[in-house]
C-alpha positions as CSV (number, residue, x, y, z in Angstrom):
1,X,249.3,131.0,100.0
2,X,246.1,132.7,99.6
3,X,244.1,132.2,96.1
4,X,242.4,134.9,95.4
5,X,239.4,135.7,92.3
6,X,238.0,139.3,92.7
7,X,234.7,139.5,91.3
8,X,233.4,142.5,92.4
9,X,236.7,144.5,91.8
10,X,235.8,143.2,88.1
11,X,233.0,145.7,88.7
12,X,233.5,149.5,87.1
13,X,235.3,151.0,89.3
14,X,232.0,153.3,90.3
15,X,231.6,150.3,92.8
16,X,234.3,151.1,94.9
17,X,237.8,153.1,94.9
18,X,240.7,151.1,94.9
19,X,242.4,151.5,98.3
20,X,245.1,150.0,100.2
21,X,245.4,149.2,104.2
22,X,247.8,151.7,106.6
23,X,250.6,150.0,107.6
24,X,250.8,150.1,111.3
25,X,253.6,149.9,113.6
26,X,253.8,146.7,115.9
27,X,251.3,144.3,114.6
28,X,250.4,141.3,117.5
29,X,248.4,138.5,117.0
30,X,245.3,138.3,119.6
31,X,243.1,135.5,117.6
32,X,243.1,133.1,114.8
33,X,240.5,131.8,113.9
34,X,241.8,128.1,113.0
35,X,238.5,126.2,112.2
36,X,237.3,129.1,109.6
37,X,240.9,129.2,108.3
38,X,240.9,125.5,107.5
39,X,237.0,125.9,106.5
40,X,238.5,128.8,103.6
41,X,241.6,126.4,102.6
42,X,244.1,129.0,104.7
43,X,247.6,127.5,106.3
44,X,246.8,128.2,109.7
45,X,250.9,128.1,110.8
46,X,250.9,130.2,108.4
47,X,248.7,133.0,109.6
48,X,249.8,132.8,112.7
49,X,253.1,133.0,111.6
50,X,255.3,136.7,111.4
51,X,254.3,137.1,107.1
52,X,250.5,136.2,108.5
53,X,250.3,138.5,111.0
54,X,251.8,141.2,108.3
55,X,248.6,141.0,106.2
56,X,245.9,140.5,108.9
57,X,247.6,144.0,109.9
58,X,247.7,145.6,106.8
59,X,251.0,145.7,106.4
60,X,251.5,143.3,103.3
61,X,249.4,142.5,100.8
62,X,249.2,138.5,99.6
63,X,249.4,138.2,96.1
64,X,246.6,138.3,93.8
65,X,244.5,140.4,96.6
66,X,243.1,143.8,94.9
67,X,242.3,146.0,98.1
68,X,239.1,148.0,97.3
69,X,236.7,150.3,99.8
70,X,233.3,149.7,98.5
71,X,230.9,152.5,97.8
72,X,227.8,152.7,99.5
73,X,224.6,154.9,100.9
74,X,222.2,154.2,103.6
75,X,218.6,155.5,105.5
76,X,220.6,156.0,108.9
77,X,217.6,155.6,111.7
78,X,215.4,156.8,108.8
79,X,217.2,159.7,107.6
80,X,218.9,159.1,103.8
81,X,222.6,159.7,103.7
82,X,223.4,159.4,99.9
83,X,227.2,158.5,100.4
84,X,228.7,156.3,102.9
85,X,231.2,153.6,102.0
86,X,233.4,151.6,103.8
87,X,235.3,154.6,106.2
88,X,237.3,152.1,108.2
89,X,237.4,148.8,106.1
90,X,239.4,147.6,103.2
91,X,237.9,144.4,101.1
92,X,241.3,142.7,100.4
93,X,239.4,140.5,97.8
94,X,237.5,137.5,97.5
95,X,238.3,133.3,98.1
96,X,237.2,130.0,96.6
97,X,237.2,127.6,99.3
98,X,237.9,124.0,98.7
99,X,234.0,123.5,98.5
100,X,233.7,126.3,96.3
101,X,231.6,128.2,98.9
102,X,233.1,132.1,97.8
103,X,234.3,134.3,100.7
104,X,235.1,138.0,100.8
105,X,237.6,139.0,103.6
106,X,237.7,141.8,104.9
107,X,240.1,143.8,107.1
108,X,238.0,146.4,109.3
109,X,240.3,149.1,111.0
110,X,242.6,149.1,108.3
111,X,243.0,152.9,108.0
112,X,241.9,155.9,106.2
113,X,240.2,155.5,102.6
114,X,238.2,158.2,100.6
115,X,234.9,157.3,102.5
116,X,236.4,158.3,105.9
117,X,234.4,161.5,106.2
118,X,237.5,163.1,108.2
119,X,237.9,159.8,110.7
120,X,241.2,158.0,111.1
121,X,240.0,154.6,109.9
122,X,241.1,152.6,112.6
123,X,239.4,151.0,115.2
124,X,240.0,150.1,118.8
125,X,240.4,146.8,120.4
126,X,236.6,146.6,122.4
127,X,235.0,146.7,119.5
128,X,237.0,143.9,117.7
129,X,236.9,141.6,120.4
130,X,233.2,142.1,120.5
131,X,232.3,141.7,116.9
132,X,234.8,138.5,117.2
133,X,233.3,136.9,120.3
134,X,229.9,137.6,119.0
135,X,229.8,137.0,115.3
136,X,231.5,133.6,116.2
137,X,228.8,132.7,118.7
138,X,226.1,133.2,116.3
139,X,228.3,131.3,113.7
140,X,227.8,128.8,116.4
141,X,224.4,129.0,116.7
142,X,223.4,128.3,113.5
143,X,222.6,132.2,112.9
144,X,223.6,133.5,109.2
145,X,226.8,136.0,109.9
146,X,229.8,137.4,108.9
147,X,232.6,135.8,110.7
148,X,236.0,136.9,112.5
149,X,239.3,134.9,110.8
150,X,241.9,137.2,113.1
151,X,242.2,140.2,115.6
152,X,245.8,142.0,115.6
153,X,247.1,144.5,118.0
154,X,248.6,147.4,116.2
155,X,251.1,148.4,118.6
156,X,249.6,152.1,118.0
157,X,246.7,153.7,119.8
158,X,243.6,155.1,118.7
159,X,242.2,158.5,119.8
160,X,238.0,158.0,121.0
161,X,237.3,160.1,124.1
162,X,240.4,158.9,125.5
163,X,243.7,157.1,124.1
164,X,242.9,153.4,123.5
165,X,244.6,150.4,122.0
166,X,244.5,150.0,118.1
167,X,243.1,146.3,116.4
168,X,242.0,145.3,112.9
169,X,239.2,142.5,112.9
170,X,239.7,140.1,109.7
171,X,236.1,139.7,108.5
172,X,235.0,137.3,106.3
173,X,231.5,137.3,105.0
174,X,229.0,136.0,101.9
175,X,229.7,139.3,100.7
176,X,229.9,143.0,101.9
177,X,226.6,144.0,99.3
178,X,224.3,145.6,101.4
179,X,220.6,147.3,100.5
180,X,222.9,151.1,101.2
181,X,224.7,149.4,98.0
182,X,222.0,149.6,95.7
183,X,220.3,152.7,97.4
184,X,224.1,154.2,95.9
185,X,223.1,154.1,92.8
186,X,219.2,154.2,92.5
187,X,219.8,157.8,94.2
188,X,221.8,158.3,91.3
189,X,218.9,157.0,88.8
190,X,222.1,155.0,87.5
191,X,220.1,151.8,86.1
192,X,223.2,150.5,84.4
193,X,224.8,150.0,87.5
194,X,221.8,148.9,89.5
195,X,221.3,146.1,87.0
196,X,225.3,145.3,87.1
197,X,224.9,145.0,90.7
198,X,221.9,142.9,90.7
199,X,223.4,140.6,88.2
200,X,226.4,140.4,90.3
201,X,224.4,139.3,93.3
202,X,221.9,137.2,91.5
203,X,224.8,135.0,90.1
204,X,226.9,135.4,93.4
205,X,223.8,134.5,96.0
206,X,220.9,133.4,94.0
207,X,222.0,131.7,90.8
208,X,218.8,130.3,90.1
209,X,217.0,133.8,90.6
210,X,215.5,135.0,87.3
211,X,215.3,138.5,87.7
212,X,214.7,141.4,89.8
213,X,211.4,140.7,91.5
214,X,213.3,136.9,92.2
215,X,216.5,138.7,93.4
216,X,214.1,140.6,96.1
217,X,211.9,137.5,97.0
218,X,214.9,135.2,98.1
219,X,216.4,138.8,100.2
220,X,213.0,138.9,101.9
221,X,213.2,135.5,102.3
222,X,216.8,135.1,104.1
223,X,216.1,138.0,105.6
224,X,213.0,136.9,107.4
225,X,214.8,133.6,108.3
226,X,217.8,135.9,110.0
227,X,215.6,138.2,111.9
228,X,213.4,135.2,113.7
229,X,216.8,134.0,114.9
230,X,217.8,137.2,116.3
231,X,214.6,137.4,118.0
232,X,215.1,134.0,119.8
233,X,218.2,134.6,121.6
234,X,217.5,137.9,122.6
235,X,219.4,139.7,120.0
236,X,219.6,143.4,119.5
237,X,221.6,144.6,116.7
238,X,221.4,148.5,117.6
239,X,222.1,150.0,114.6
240,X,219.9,148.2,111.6
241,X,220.2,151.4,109.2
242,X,219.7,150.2,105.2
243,X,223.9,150.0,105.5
244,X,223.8,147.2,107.5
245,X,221.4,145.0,106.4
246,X,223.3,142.5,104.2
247,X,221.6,141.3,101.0
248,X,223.1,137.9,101.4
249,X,221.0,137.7,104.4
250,X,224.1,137.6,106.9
251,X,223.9,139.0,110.3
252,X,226.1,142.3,109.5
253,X,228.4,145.6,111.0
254,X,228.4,144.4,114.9
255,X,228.3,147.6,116.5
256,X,226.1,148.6,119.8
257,X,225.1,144.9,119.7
258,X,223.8,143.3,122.3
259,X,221.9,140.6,124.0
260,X,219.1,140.9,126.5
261,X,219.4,140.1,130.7
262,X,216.1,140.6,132.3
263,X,213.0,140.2,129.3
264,X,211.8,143.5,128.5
265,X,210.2,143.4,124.6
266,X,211.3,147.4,124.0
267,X,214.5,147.0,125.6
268,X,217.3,148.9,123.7
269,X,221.4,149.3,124.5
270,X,222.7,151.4,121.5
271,X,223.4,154.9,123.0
272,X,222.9,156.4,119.7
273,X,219.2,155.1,119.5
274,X,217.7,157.5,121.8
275,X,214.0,157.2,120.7
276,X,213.9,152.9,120.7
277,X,213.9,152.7,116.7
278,X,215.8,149.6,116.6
279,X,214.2,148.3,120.2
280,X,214.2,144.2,120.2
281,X,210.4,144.1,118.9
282,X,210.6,146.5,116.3
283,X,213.8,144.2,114.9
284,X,210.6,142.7,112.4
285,X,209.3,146.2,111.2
286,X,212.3,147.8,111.0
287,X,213.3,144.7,108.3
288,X,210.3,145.0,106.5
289,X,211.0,149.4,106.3
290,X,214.8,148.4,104.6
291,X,213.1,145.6,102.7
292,X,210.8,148.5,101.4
293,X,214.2,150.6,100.8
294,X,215.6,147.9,98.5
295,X,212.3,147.2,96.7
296,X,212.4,150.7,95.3
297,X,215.5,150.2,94.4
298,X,215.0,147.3,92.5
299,X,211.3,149.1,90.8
300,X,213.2,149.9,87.8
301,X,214.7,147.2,87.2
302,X,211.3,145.5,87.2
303,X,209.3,147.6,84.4
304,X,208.9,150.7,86.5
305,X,205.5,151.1,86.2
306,X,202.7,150.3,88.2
307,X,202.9,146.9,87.8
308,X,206.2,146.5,88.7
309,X,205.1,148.7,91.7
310,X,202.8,146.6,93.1
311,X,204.7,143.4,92.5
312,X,207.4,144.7,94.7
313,X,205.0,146.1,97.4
314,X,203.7,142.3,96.8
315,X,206.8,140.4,97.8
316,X,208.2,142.5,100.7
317,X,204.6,142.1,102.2
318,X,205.2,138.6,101.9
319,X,207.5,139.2,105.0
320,X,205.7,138.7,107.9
321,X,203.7,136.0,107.2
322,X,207.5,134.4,106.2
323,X,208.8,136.0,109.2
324,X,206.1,134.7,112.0
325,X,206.1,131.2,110.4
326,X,210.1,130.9,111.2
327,X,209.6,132.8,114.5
328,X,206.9,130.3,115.6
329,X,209.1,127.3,114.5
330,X,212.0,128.8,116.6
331,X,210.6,129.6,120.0
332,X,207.9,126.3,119.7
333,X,211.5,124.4,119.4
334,X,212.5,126.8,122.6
335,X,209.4,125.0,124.5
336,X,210.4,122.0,123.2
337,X,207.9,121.4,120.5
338,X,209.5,119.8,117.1
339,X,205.7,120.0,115.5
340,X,204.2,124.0,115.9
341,X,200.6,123.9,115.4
342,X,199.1,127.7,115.2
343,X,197.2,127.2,118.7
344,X,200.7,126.8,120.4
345,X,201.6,130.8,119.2
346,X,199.3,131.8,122.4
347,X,201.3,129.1,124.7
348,X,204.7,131.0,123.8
349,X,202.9,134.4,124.1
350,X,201.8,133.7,127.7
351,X,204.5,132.8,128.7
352,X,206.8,136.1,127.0
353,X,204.2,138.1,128.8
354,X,204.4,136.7,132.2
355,X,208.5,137.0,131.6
356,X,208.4,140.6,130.7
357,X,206.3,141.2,133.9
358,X,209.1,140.0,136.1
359,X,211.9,140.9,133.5
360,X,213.0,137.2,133.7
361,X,216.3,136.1,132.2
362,X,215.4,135.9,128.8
363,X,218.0,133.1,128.2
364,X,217.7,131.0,131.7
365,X,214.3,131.2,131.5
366,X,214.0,129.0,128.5
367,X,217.4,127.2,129.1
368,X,216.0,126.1,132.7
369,X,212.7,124.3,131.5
370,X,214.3,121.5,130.7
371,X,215.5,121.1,134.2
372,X,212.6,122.7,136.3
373,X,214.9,126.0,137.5
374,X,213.1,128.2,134.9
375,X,210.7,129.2,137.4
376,X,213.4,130.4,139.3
377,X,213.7,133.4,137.5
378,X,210.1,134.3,138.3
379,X,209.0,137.0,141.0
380,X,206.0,135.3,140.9
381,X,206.3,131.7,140.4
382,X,203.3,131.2,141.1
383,X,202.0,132.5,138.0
384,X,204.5,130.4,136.1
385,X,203.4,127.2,137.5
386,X,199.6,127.8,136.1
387,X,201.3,128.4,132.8
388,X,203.4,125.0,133.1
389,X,200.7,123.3,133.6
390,X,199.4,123.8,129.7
391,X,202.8,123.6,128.5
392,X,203.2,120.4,130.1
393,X,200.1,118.9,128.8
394,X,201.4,120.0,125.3
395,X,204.4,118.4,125.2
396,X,203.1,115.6,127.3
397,X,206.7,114.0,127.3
398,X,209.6,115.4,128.9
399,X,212.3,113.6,127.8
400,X,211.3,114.1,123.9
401,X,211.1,117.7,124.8
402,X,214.3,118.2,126.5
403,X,216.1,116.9,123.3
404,X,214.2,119.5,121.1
405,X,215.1,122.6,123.9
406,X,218.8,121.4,123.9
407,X,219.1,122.1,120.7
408,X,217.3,125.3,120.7
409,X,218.1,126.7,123.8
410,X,222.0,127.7,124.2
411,X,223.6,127.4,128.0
412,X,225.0,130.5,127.8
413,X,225.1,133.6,125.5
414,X,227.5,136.5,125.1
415,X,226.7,138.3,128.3
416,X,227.2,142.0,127.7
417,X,229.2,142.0,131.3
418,X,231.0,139.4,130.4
419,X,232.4,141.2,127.3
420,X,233.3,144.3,129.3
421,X,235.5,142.3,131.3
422,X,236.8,140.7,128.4
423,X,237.7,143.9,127.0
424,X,238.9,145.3,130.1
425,X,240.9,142.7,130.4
426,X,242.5,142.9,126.9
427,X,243.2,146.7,127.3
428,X,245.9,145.6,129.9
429,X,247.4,143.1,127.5
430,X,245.5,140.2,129.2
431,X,243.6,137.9,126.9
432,X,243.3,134.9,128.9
433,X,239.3,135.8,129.8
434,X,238.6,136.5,125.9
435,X,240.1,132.9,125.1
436,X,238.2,131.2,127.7
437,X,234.7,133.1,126.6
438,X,235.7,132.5,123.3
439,X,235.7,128.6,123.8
440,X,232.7,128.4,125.9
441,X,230.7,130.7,123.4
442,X,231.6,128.5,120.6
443,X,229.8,125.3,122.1
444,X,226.8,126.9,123.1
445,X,224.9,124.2,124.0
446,X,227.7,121.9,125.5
447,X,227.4,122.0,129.5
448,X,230.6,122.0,131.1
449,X,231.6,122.7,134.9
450,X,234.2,125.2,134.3
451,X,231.6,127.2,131.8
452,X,229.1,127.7,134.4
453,X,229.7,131.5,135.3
454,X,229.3,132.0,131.8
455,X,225.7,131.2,132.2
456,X,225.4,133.3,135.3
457,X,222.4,136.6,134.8
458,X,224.5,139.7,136.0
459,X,224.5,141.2,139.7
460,X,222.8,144.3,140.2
461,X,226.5,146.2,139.6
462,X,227.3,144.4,137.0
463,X,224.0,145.3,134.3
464,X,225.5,146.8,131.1
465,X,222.5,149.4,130.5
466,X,224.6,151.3,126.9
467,X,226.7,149.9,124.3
468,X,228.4,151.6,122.1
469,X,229.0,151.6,118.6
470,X,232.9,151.7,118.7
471,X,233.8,154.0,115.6
């Protein structure tokens, strides 16, 4: 039994049309997601169970769930697109869970709905086993996300460039609002609705925000918070178009994702970025450019004058100097310093820069300084052994470092060739290799025999260079 209390299909129904999944033929349960299920108050048995499996499909609808495909527009690598909408995902509603925490879930692949711009809805099993592996990883982390409940075979297969297997992904997330969500309606100079959906999220995300210009503070906030994590495990989202940059400050819309090998600071994956927009280092500017999206969203709500103007332009510039504080907390913590002072920003520096000059493994390169194999990854260790020598003196004691790395630094990190043979696995019904990654990628920082591949920087023929966004 699944509790359900719709809020935002309380909206008008301007905010979304109300759309139910496509049934599909054979439905098989891949994943459940037991410590979120118990975590929303779900039976478990039950999900995994032949009614369960029904719904995470599509198939059935619990009751008291109001399926909706939420409206939406989006700058898409800069360009505006004033209508986008969920195409392939259905919002079956939204959950109180026993600590009153509230949850939407989500089923992504679920079929056709009036936002489909002439696609079929669906998607195919590589991308939901990605999104899964990797939204649960950062869960793990301690990285704001969306989350994976359950990934379902269909039993049908979905046309790309070739026939592939068919899966729905059961997301469950803060919310689905996104900055596209109020770009929807300030294109529309609707300021009714902009205000009804600022409310909604202000008593949804920020109930003690008291207004507008609050409403965008605590965004730029989150968001800054979010965006430093990213950038300290090597995280490239790919795609960060205004559409997938979640208001609730959740890591959002796992597409060309990916996560870096050898160091390189302008390294990109996403096929579809061909001129390095959403390249690891610009992650920061490209947050403040969607921050700036949403401000002017949120202008008239604010006076819409000149004051209300520069009060915006105020807060999102508020970003960086949010941004750099939690990036300097993060990657001091990475060197194992609990304490940053300002002076130690030039310590971590040096030693990115010496990294990018061999394209060191971004993740074994910090991982190993607790146990001396980080110059290892160094062409030139040399070089690395001057820098130790000032990072030594810093932290002066070893063994108090080595407790602040663990925590920062994770063993092992969805290797993008490790998720290709995952997937390749699971397209010849084998999904033995995704539940072993899965279990090692949820204890990232727990060192176990067995896991040690995991941890392993890919051989020359195994680099994934592209990723690909799936729909």
């Amino acid at each position: 039994m699944i509790r359900f209390d719709n809020s935002y299909a309380r909206l008008p129904e301007g905010f979304f049309t109300r759309t139910r999944p496509t049934p599909v033929r054979d439905p098989k349960l891949v994943a459940l997601n037991r410590p979120l299920a118990e975590r929303l108050g779900f039976d478990a048995v039950w999900l995994a169970g032949p009614e369960g499996v029904a719904m995470l499909a599509g198939n059935t609808l619990p009751e008291g769930a109001e399926p909706i495909a939420q409206a939406y527009a989006g700058h898409q690598f800069g360009g505006f697109v004033p209508q986008l909408g969920d195409g392939r995902a259905v919002l079956l509603g939204e959950v109180v869970a026993p600590d009153g925490a509230r949850f939407d879930i989500q089923l992504k692949g679920a079929g056709p709905t009036p936002f489909s711009r002439r696609g079929d809805g669906r998607a195919w099993l590589g991308p939901v086993l990605r999104e899964y592996l990797v939204s649960e990883f950062m869960a793990a982390f301690g990285i704001p996300t969306t989350r994976a409940l359950a990934a379902v075979t269909t039993g049908e297969t979905v046309i790309r460039e070739t026939l592939l297997p068919g899966a729905v992904l059961t997301r469950v997330a803060a919310s689905h609002i996104r900055v596209g969500t109020f770009e929807f309606y300030a294109a529309r100079g609707d300021r009714q609705r902009l205000q009804l959906l600022a409310d909604h999220v202000i008593a949804r995300h920020y109930p003690d925000a008291s207004g507008a210009a609050d409403l965008l503070q605590r965004v730029v906030e989150r968001q800054a918070a979010t965006i430093a994590g990213w950038m300290a495990l090597g995280f490239i989202h790919g795609v960060m178009n205004t559409d997938n940059m979640s208001v609730s400050g959740e890591t959002i819309d796992y597409g060309p994702c990916a996560f870096m090998d050898g160091y390189r600071p302008d390294k990109v994956f996403s096929s579809i970025d061909a001129h390095g927009r959403y390249a690891w280092n610009e992650q920061p500017n490209i947050a403040v450019w969607n921050l700036a999206q949403f401000a002017s969203c949120l202008v008239p709500l604010m006076g819409n004058d000149d004051a209300a103007v520069a009060e915006a332009t105020r807060i999102v510039h508020s970003f960086p100097e949010l941004y750099q504080a939690e990036w300097l907390r993060r990657f001091a913590a990475k060197l194992g310093i609990a304490a940053p002072r300002p002076e130690d920003r030039a310590l971590i520096e040096r030693l990115l820069t010496l990294m990018a000059a061999d394209e060191a493994d971004f993740t074994r390169s910090f991982a190993g300084l607790a146990d001396g194999r980080a110059r290892d990854e160094f062409k030139a260790p040399e070089q690395f052994d001057a820098w130790a020598e000032g990072w030594q003196a810093r932290i002066r004691d070893l063994s108090d470092a080595a407790q602040v790395m663990a925590r920062a630094n994770p063993c092992r990190i969805p290797r993008n060739h490790r998720i290709e043979e995952v997937i390749a696995a699971g397209r010849e019904g084998d999904y033995a290799p995704f539940h072993a990654l899965d279990a090692a990628l949820r204890a990232p920082f727990e060192d176990r025999p067995e896991w040690e591949g995991y941890a392993l920087a890919p051989q020359p023929d195994e680099i994934v260079r592209r990723t690909f966004c799936g729909t």
